[in-house]
C-alpha positions in Angstrom: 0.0 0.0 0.0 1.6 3.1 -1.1 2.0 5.6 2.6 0.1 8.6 2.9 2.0 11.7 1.1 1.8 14.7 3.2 3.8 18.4 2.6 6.2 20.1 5.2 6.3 23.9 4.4 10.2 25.4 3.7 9.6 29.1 4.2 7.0 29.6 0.5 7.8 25.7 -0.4 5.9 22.9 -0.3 8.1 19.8 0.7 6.1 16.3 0.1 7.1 13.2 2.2 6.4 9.9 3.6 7.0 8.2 6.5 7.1 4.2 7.0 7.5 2.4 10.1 8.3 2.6 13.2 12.0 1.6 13.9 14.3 3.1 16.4 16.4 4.9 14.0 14.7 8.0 12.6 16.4 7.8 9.1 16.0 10.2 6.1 16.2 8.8 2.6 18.0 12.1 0.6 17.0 11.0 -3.2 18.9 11.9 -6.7 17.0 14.1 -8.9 15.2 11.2 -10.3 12.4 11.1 -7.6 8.4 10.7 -7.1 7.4 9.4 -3.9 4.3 7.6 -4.7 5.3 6.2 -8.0 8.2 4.7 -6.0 5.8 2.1 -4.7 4.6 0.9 -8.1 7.7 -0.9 -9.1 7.6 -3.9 -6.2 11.3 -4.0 -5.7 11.9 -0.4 -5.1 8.3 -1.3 -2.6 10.3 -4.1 -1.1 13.9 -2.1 -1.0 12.2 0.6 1.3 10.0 -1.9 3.1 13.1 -3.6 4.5 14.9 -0.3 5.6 11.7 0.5 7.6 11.9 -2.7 9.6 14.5 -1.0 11.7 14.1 2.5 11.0 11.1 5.0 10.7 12.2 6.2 7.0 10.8 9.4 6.0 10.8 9.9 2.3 10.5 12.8 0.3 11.3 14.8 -2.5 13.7 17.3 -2.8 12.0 20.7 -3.9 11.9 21.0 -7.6 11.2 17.6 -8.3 8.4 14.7 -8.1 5.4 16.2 -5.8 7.1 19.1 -4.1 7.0 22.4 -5.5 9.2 24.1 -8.3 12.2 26.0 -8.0 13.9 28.9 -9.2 17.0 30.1 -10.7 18.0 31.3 -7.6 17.5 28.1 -5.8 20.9 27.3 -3.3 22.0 23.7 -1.4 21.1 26.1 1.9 17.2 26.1 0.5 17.6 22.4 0.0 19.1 22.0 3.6 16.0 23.7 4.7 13.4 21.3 3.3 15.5 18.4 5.4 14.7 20.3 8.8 11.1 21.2 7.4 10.2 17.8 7.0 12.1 16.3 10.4 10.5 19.1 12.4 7.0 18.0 10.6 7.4 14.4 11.6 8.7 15.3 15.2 12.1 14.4 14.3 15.1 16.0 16.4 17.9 13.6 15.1 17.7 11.5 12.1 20.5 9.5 10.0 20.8 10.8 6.3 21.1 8.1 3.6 21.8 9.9 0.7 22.1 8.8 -2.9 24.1 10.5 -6.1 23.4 13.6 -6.3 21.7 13.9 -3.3 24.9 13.2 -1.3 26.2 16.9 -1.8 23.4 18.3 0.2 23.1 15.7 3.2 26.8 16.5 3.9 26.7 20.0 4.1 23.6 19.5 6.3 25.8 16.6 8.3 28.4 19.4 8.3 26.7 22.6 9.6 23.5 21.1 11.6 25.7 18.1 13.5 23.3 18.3 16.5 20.3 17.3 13.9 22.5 14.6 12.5 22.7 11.3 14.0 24.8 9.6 11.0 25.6 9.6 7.1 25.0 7.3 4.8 26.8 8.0 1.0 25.5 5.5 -1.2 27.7 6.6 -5.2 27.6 9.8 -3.6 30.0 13.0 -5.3 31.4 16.0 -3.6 31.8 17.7 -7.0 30.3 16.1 -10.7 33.2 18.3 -12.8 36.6 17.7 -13.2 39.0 20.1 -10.9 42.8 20.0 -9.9 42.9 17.0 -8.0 39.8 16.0 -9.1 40.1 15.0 -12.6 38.0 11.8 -13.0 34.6 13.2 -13.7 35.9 15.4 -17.0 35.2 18.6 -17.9 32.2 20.8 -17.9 31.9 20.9 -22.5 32.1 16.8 -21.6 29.3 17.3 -19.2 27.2 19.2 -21.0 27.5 16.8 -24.0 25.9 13.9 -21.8 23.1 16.6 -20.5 22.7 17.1 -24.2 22.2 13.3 -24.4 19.4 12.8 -21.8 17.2 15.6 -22.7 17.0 14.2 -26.5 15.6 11.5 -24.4 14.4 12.4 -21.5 11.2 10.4 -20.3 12.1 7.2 -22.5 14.2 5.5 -20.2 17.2 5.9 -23.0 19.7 5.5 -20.2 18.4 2.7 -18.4 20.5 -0.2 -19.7 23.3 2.3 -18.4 22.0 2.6 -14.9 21.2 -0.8 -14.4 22.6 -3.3 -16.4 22.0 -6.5 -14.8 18.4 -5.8 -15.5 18.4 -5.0 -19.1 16.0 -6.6 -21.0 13.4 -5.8 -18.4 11.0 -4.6 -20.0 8.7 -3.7 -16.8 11.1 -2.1 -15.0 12.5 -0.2 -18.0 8.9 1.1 -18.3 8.5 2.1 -14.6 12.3 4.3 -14.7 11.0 6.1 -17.9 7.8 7.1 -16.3 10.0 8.1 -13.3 11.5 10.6 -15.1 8.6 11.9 -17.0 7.2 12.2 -13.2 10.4 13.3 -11.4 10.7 16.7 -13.6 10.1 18.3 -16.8 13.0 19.1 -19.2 13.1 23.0 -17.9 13.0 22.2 -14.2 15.6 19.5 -15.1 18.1 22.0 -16.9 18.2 24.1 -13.6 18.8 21.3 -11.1 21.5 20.4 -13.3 22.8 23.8 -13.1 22.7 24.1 -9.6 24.6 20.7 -9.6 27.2 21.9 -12.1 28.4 24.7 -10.0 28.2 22.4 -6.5 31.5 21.8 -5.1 31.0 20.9 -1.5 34.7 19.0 -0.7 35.8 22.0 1.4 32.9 21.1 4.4 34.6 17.6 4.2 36.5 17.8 7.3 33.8 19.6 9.4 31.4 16.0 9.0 31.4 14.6 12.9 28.8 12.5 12.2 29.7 8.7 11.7 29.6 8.4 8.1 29.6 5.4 5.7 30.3 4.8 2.3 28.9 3.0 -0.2 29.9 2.1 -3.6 29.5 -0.6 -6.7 33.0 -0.9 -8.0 32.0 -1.1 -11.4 29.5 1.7 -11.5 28.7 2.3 -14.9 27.4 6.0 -14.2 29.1 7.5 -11.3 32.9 6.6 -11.1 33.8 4.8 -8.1 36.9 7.3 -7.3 34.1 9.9 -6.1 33.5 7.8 -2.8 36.9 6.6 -2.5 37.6 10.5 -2.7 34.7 11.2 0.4 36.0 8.1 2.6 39.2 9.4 2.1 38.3 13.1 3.6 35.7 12.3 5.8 37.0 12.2 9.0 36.7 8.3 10.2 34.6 7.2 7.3 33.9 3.8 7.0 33.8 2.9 3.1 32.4 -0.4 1.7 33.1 -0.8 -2.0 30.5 -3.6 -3.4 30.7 -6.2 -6.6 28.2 -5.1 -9.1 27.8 -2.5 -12.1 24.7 -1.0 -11.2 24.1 2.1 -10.6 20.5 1.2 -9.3 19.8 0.5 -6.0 17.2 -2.1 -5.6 19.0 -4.2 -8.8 21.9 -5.9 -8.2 23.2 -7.2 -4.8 20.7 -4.8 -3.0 20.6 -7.5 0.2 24.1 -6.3 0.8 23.2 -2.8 0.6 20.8 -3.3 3.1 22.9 -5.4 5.3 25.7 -2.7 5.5 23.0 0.0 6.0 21.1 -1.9 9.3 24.3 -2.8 10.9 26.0 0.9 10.5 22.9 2.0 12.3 21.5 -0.7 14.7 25.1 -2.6 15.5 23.6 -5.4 14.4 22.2 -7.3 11.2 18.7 -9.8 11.0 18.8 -11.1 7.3 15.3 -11.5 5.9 13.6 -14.6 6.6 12.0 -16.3 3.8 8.4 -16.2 4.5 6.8 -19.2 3.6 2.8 -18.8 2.5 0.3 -20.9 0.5 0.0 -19.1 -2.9 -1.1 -20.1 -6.7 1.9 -19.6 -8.9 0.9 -18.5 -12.5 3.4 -18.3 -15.2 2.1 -16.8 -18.5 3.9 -17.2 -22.1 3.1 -15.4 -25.4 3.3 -18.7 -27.9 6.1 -18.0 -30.4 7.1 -14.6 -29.5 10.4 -15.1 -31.1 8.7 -15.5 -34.2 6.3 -13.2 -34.0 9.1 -10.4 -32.9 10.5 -11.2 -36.3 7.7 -10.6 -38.4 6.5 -7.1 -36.7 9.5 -5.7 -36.3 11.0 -4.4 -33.1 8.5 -1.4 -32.9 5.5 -2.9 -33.7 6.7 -6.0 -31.1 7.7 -3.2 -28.5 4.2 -1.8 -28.8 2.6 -5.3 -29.0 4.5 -5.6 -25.5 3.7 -2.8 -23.8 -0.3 -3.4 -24.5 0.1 -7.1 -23.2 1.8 -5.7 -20.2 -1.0 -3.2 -19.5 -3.5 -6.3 -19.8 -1.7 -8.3 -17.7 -1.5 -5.6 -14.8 -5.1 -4.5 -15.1 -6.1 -8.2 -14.9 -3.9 -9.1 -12.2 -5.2 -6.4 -10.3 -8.8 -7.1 -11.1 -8.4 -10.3 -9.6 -6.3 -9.8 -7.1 -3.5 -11.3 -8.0 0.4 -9.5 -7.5 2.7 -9.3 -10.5 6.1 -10.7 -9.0 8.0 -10.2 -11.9 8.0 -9.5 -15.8 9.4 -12.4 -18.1 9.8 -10.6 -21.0 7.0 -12.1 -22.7 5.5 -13.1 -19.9 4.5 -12.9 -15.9 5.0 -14.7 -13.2 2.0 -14.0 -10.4 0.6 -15.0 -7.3 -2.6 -15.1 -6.0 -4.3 -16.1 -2.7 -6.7 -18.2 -4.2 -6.8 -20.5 -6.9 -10.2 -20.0 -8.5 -9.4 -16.2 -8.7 -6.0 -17.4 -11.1 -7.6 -19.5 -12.8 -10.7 -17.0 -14.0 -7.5 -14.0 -14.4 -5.6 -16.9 -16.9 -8.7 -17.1 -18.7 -9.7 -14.1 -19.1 -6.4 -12.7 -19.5 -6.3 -15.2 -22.6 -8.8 -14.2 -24.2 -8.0 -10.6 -24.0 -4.1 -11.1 -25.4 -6.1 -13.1 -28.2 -7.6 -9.5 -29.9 -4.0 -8.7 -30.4 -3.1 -10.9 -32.9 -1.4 -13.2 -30.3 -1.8 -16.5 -27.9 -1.2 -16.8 -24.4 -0.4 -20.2 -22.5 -0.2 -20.2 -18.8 0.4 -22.5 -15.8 -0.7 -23.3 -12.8 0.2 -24.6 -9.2 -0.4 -24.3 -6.0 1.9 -24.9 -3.1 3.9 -22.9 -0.4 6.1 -20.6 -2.0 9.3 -18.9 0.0 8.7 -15.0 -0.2 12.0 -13.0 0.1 11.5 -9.5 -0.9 9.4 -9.3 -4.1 10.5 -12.5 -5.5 9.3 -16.1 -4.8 10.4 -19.3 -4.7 10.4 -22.9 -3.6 9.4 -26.1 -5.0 5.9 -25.0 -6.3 7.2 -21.9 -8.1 9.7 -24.4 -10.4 6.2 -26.6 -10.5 4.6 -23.5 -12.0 7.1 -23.0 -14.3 7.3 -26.8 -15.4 3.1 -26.4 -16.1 3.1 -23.7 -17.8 5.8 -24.7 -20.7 3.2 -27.5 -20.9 0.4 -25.7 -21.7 -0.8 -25.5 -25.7 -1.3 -22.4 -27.5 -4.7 -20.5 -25.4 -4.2 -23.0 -22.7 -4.7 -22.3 -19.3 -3.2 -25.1 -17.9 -3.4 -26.4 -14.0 -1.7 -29.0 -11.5 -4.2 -31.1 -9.7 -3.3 -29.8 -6.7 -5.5 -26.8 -8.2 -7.6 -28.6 -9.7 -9.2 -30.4 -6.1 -9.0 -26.7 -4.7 -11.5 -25.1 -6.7 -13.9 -27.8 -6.1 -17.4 -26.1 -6.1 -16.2 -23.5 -8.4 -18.3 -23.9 -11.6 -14.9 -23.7 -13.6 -14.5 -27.3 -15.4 -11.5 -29.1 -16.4 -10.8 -31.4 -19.4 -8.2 -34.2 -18.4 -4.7 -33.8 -20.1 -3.2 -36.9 -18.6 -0.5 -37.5 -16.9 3.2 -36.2 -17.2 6.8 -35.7 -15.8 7.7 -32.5 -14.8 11.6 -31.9 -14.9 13.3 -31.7 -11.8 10.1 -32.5 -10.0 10.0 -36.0 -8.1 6.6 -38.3 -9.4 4.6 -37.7 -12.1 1.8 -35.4 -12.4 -2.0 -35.3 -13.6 -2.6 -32.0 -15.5 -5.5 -30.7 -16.5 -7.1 -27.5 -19.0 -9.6 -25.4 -17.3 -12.9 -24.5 -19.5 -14.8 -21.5 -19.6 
């Protein structure tokens, strides 16, 4: 459920912001101009990412003025103002110490506020964080300001499409979903104008002088292989914060919640609690369904990559408004496919159906599967024994099948849905065989 989105008033400026759980550790989550509070809960693992640092924190989220729900800025706009709209929104909450986690170029501003309002500031967090984004004497890595402004030049041709997405996350390329979600994030996060002048005020940032003046304990996080920020810029902060503790991770992703993201977390609860729970898988009775586009290769082939991209998107948008219709919760895109949940069985097997018959009017077939069994829930991601089940039924299933175990099949007993026998069959990997069978309208 996406928290309630309330506003904190910065002299004239309206601050929006969230605030989840209830942990000891008031702990404010300082975002990177790419921000919108309540479209962060529509993607589930950015949901789940945030979910887990409010299990030992009360995280207050919000948006830095100028972007997502807060209100615009001007020209004149300074990282003082911004510092402002951190104490607006920890006085709002009744907050009179909070840790700052702050990401990209969010980091510049938590640190000055670390820096000057140390009695507000509990502890640091730096996750790819930069004290400067141009090169400088000393400072050389990031390149010069004519380099910068050639990449700027770059985004805004394609700002809103999610061009650079493959760049900030490339473990999840080919993601369709999420893809989708990050371009709509930046469509929501900012126009083009308002963009231009937080990039401006970013440009001219240089906050490496109020290094030494942080007291607060600070930690540093970075992906070695970064493909966006260079990993020198936190080597550089650890190096001139005073008793920084710097943690440089595997991965190439620039992303948060893609990636390693566990051992984000992990570092993040035991730099602020002393101590580290990892998440216990939560087991729970669930119906599995795994859906499949029959011959999507082929059919990519003979549309073309922007009529299949379009195809795509609309089955996507079917799939979601029928998962949500019946209840069911999208776990994760598979390209040409979902795999979903649902708390009951009969619910699936009327959302497979229906689902089916709706791909059908695009020129398309849909097969999908069907289990039920207890899955292991860890973050937004299943697993266990009955998801591989799933999995196994569904590459069964014919062309407009909707195809079940019989497991579901003796669970929706009563129903009305009927069921025409498809036999027996061996499931790889899955000791025994199994008795399938097609559900009817």
């Amino acid at each position: 459920m996406v928290p309630k989105t309330r506003y904190a008033r910065a002299g004239d400026v309206h601050i929006a912001y969230q605030v989840v759980g209830n942990g000891p550790v008031d702990l404010v989550y300082v975002p990177p101009q790419l921000q919108q509070v309540e479209h962060l809960w529509a993607e589930p693992r950015i949901a789940a990412f945030f979910e887990r640092l409010a299990r030992f924190s009360r995280l207050i989220l919000l948006d830095r003025r100028g972007t997502g729900l807060s209100d615009p800025i001007s020209s004149t706009t300074t990282l003082e103002d911004q510092m402002e709209d951190v104490t607006a929104v920890l006085d709002a909450v009744g907050s009179e110490r909070a840790a700052l986690f702050a990401q990209s170029d969010g980091a510049a501003m938590a640190m000055l506020y670390a820096a000057t309002h140390p009695e507000r500031t509990r502890a640091l967090v730096l996750y790819a964080g930069m004290a400067r984004v141009t090169g400088a004497p000393g400072y050389e890595w990031p390149g010069t300001r004519a380099e910068r402004e050639q990449r700027i030049a770059e985004i805004f041709a394609h700002w809103g499409e999610g061009a650079r997405f493959d760049l900030i996350a490339p473990s999840a390329a080919g993601d369709a979903s999420l893809q989708r979600w990050f371009a709509q994030l930046e469509r929501l996060s900012a126009s083009p104008g308002a963009l231009r002048l937080l990039f401006d005020i970013a440009g001219e940032t240089d906050v490496r002088s109020v290094l030494p003046s942080i007291t607060a304990p600070t930690l540093v996080l970075h992906r070695r292989d970064d493909q966006v920020i260079d990993v020198r810029h936190s080597q550089y902060l650890a190096e001139h914060i005073p008793g920084a503790r710097y943690v440089e991770l595997e991965g190439r992703d620039n992303l948060l919640v893609v990636g390693d993201s566990e051992r984000v977390l992990a570092e993040v609860e035991r730099f602020l609690t002393g101590t580290h729970t990892p998440p216990e898988p939560d087991r729970v009775l669930a119906t599995v369904m795994f859906t499949d586009i029959v011959g999507s290769t082929e059919t990519a082939a003979r549309l073309g990559d922007r009529a299949w991209r379009d195809l795509l998107a609309r089955h996507d948008e079917l799939s979601r408004a029928h998962l949500v219709r019946y209840r069911g919760r999208a776990v994760k895109s598979l390209g040409d496919g979902f795999l979903a949940t649902f708390d009951g069985p009969a619910r699936a097997i009327r959302c497979a159906i229906e689902l089916r018959d709706a791909v059908r009017e695009l020129g398309v077939e849909l097969r999908s599967g069907l289990h039920t069994g207890e899955c292991e829930a860890i973050g937004d991601d299943v697993g266990g024994l009955a998801v591989h089940i799933g999995a196994r039924v569904g590459s069964l299933a014919a062309p407009h099948e909707v195809l079940v175990s019989n497991t579901v099949k003796d669970l929706v007993v009563g129903s009305g849905i009927d069921f025409k026998d498809r036999g027996e069959h061996a499931l790889k990997g899955v000791p025994g065989r199994w008795r399938l069978w097609a559900a009817q309208r």
